[in-house]
N, C-alpha and C positions, 0 to 999 in steps of 0.2 A: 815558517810558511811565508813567500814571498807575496809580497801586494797583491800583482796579476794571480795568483792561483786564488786568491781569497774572492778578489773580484770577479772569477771565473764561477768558482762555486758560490757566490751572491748570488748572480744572476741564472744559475740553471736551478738555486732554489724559487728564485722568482718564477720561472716558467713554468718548473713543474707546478706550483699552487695553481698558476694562470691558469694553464690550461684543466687543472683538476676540478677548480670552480667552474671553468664554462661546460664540463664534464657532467654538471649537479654533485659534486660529491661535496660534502659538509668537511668530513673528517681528514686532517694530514695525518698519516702515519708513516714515516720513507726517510730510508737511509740514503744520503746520495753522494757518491762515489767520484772525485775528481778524473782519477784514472784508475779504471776498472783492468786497463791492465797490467799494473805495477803490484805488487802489494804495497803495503802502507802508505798508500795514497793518502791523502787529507780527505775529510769525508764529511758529511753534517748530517744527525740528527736532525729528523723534523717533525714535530707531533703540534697537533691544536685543528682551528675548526676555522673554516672561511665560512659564512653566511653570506649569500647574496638575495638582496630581495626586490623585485620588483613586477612588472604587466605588460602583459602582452597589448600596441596598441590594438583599439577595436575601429578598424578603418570607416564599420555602417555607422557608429554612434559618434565619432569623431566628426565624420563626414569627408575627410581629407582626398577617401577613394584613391590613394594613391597603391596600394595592395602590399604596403609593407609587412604590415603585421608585426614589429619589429617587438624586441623585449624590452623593455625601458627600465634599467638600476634605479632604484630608488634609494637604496643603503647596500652599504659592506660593511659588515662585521670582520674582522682578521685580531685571530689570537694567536698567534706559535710560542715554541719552545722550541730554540735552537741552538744546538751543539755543535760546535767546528771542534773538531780534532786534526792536529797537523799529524806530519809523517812521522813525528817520534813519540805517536799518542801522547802529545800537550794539548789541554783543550786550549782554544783558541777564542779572543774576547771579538764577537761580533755584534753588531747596533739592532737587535730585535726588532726596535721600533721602525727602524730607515726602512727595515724590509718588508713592515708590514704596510708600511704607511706606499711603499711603491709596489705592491700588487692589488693595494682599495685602488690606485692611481690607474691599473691597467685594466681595473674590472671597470671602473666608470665610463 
């Protein structure tokens, strides 16, 4: 698997969590597909749980009246299990950590 594909599919696993968390959804479950129209594309299992938690501000009790309303992160939880498989089904060694630690980075 060359660098660029790995670092292509990094980052579309990153977006999917993104955008599943601002979603509300807790749970990853999802396969994701470098090139859906090749077969034996390189691919990545992705299973585990984003938490996000935080409040909505209350503009009357704040006072600020500025009419945001805005949600405010207080914590992210991120746990995955991730699987790269290249094109001759070899699984592939990827940084778990790096990945989770850059979508708490995007939810903040």
């Amino acid at each position: 698997m060359k660098r660029e594909e790995l670092e292509i599919l990094r980052e579309r696993i990153i977006d999917y969590c993104v955008d599943a968390a601002h979603d509300g959804q807790d749970n990853i479950d999802t396969c994701i597909i470098l090139d859906e129209t090749q077969d034996n594309s390189p691919s990545a299992s992705v299973e585990g749980h984003i938490y996000v938690d935080g409040y909505v501000e209350d503009d009357y009790t704040c006072g600020y009246m500025n009419g945001t309303g805005a949600f405010v992160v207080t914590s992210v939880s991120v746990s995955l299990s991730i699987s790269v498989i290249d094109e001759n089904d070899e699984e592939v060694d990827v940084d778990e950590y790096e990945i989770e630690s850059a979508i708490e980075s995007c939810l903040y």
